[in-house]
C-alpha positions in Angstrom: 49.5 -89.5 -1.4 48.2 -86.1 -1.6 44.8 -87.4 -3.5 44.4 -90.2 -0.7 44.8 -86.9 2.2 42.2 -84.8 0.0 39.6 -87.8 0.1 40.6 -88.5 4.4 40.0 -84.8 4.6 36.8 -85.0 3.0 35.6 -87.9 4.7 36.8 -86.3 8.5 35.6 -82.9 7.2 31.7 -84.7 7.3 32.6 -86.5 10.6 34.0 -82.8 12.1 31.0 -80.9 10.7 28.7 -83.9 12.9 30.8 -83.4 15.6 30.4 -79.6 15.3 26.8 -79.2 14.7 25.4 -82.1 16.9 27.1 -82.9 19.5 26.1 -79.4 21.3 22.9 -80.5 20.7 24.0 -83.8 23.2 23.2 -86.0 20.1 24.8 -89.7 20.3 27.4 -89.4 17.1 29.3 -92.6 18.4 26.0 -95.1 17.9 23.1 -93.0 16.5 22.6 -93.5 12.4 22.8 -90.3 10.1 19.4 -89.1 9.1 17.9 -86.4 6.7 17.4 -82.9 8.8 14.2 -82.7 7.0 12.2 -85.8 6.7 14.2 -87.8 9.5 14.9 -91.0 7.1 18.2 -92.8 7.8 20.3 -92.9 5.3 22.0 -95.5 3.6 25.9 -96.1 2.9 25.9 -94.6 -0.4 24.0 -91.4 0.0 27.0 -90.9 3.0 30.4 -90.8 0.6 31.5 -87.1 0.8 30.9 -84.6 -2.2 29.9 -88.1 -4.7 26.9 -88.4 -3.1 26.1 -84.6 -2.6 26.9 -84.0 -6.5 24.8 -87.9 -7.5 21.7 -86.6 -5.4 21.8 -83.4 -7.1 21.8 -81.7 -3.8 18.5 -83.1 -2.8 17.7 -85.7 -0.3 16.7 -89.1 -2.2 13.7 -89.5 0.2 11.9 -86.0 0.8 13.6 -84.5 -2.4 14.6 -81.2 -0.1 17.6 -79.6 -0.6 20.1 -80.8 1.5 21.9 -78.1 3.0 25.3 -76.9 1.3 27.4 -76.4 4.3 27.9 -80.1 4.2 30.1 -80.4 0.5 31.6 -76.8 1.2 33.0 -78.1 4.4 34.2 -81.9 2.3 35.9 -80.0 -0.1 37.8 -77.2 2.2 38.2 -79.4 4.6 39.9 -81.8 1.7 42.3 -79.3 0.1 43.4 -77.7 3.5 44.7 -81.1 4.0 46.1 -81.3 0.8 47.6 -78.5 1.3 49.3 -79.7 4.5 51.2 -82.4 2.8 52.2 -80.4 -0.3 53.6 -77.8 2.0 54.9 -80.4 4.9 55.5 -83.4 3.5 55.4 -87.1 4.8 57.1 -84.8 8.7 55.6 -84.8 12.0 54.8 -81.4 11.4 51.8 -82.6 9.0 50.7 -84.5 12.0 50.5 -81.5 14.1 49.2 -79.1 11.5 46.2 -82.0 10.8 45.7 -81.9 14.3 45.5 -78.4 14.9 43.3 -77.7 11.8 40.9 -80.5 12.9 40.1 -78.8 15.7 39.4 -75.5 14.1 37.4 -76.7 11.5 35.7 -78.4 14.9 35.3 -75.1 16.6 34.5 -72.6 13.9 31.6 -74.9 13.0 30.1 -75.4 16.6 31.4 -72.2 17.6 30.0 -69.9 14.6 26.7 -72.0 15.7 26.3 -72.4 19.1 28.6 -70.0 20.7 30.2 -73.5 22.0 33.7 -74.5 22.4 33.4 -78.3 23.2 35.5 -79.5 25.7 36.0 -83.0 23.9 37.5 -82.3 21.0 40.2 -79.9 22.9 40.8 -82.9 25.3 41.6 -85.4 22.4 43.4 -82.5 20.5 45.7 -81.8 23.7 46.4 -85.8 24.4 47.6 -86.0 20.3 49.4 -82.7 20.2 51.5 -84.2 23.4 52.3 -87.0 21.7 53.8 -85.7 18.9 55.2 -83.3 20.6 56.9 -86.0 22.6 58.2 -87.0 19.2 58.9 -83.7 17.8 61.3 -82.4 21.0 61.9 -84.7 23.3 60.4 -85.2 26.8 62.1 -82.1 28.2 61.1 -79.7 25.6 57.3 -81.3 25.9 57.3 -80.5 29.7 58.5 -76.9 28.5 55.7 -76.7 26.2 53.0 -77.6 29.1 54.6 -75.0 31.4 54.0 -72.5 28.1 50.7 -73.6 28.1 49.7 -73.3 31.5 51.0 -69.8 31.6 49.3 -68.6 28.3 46.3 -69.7 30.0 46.9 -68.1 33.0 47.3 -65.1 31.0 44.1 -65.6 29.3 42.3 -66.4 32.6 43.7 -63.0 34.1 42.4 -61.0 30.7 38.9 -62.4 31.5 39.1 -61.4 34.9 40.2 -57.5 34.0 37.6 -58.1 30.8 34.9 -58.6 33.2 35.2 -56.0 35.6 35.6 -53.6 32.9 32.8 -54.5 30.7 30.2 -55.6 34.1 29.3 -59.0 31.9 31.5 -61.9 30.7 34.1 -60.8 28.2 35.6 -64.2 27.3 34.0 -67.4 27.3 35.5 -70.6 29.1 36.4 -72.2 25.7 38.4 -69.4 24.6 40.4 -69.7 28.1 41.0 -73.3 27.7 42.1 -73.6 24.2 44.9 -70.7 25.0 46.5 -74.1 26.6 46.6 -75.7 23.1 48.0 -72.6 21.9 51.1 -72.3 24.0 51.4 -76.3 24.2 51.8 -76.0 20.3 54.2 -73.5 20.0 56.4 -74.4 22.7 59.7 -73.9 20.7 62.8 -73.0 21.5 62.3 -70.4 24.9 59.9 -68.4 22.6 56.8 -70.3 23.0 55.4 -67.6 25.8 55.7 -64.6 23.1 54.6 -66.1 20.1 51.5 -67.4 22.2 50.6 -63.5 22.8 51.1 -62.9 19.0 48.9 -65.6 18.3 46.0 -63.7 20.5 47.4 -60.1 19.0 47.1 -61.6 15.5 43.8 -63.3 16.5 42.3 -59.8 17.4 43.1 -58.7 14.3 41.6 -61.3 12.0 38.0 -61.3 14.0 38.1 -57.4 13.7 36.4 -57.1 10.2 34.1 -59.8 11.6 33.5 -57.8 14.9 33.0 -54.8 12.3 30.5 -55.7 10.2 28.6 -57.8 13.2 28.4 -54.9 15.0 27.0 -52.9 12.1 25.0 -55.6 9.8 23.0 -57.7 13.1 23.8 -55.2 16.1 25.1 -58.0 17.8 27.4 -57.0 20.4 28.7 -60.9 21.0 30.9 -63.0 18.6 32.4 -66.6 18.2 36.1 -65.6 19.4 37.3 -69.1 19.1 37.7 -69.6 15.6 39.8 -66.4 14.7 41.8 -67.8 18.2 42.4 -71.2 16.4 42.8 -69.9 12.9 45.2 -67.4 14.4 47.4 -70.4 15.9 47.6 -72.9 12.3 48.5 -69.5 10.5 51.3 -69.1 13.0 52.2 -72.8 12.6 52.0 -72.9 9.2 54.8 -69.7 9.0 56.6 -70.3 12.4 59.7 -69.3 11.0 58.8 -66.2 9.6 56.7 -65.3 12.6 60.3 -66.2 14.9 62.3 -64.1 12.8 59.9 -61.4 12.8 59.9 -61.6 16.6 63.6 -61.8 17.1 63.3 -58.9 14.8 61.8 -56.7 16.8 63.6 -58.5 20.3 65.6 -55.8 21.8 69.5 -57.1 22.4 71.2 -56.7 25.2 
């Protein structure tokens, strides 16, 4: 089971890193053929089977002979042993479910957002309709409907942030992507009457991770802009993945009384 994950993960890791890199672009990835970046031939079925046909072609494009770029077998193979790791940390539970879910669409962002500066509204759409299902699943209805008012509120929150973020800095300080997928944060931890607080550690902790980022940016390309969406995401399956020690770590620090 865990080799026949790594291989789905490869394969939807290619499909993800289409999504991500053409579908900005308005590219038609439901009917158009896959073609070489370079000379523009179509390629067949056989030079499409993740990381085999990368390694085959030697990295080179069986038509043009130009390198084919190496983003596409990193993302295979990470996006193959993340899942991997899912089920040997999960198991066969519906919490593998959600953390494929959740991960799909970071994967999704990080490589559209790390691009484009985009955060497509699709893929959060599709991600939000599956993460209520299993939710559904998961909880119950009544805890589901819990988790959507967590949502909601988190990206109120977020909305408000942008708002203050705005007026401060006299130019946008959060895009509309970031906003929106603040819903799939608080949807996804919706658990137990903490959902609301571990949604604002999961933007605290997400501040964290894209400081060094933000850091060398800043310094290295004197950008003053960066893809927030990715460490937002990243944030939220780190979170998942340790929900328990992140909850006890909150009740921790809860004051009683």
């Amino acid at each position: 089971m865990g080799i026949l994950l790594f291989i789905v993960g490869a394969v939807l890791g290619s499909f993800y890193l289409v999504i991500g890199t053409r579908l900005p672009l308005k590219d038609n990835i439901i009917t158009g053929r896959s073609r070489c970046d370079y000379c523009k031939e179509i390629l067949k079925w056989y030079e499409l089977i993740p990381i085999v046909s990368y390694v085959i072609q030697g990295g080179k494009c069986r038509h043009c002979h130009k390198k084919i770029k190496i983003e596409h077998i990193i993302v295979e193979i990470i996006t193959g042993l993340l899942f991997l790791f899912g089920y040997l940390y999960f198991g066969m539970t519906i919490k593998l479910d959600i953390y494929l879910v959740i991960l799909s669409l970071a994967l999704i962002i990080c490589i559209s957002d790390f691009k484009y500066m985009i955060i497509l509204d699709s893929p959060l759409i599709i991600s939000g309709i599956l993460l209520l299902i299993l939710k559904y699943f998961e909880v119950g209805l009544k805890n589901t409907f819990i988790a959507i008012i967590y949502g909601v509120v988190l990206f109120i929150f977020m909305y408000l942030i942008k708002l203050l973020g705005d007026k401060l800095f006299k130019r946008e300080s959060l895009g509309g992507g970031d906003i929106k997928l603040s819903f799939i944060i608080g949807l996804t931890l919706g658990y137990y009457g903490i959902g609301f607080r571990m949604g604002l550690i999961c933007i605290i902790f997400s501040a964290f991770l894209a400081l060094p980022y933000a850091l060398a940016s800043t310094y290295l390309n004197k950008k003053n802009e960066l893809p927030y969406g990715p460490f937002l995401i990243f944030s939220l399956v780190i979170i998942f993945i340790f929900i328990e020690k992140f909850t006890n770590l909150l009740i921790f620090f809860t004051p009683i009384g």
